[in-house]
C-alpha positions as CSV (number, residue, x, y, z in Angstrom):
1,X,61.4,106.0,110.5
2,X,62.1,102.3,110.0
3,X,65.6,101.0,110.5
4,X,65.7,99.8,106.7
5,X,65.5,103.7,106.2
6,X,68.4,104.5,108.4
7,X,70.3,101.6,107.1
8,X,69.8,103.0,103.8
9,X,70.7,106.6,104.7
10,X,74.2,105.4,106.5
11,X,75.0,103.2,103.6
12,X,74.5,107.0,101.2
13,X,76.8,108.9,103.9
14,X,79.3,106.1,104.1
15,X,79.5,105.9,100.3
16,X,79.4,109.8,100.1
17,X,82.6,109.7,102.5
18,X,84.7,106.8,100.5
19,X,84.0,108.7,97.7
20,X,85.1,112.4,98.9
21,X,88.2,110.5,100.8
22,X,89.5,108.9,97.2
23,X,88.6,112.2,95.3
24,X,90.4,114.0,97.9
25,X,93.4,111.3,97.6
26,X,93.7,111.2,93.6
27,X,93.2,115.5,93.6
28,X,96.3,117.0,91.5
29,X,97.1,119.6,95.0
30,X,97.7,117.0,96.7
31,X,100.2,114.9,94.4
32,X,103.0,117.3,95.5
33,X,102.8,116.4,99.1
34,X,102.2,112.5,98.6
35,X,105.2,112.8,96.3
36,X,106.9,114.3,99.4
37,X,106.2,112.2,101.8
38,X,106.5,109.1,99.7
39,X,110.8,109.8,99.4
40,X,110.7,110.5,102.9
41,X,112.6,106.9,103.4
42,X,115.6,108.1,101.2
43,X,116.0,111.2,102.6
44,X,118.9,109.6,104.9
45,X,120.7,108.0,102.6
46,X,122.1,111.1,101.3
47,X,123.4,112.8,104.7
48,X,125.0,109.3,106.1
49,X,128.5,108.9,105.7
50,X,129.1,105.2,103.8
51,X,131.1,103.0,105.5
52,X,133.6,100.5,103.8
53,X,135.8,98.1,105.1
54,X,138.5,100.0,106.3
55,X,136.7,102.3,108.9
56,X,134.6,99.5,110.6
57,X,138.4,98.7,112.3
C-alpha cells in the first residue's frame, strides 16, 4: 500500500468523523440537553439574594 493510499483513506475517516460529530451535534435528541446546559450560567441568579445599598453596611 502506498502512503498516498493511506493518506487518502485517513483523509475518508477523518471526514467520516466531522461529519457524524456535526450530525450528532445538530440531531433534534440532543437539542434538549444543549438547551440545558446552555442556561446553566443563569441558573444562580435566581437562588442569590440581591443586594442593595442598604445591606452592604
Amino acid at each position: 500500500m502506498e502512503i498516498a493510499s493511506f493518506h487518502s483513506i485517513w483523509t475518508l475517516v477523518l471526514f467520516l468523523a466531522f461529519v457524524g460529530i456535526v450530525l450528532w451535534a445538530y440531531s433534534s435528541r440532543r437539542k434538549k440537553d444543549f438547551d440545558e446546559a446552555a442556561n446553566l450560567i443563569f441558573a444562580d441568579e435566581e437562588e442569590s439574594p440581591k443586594k442593595t445599598g442598604e445591606d452592604n453596611k
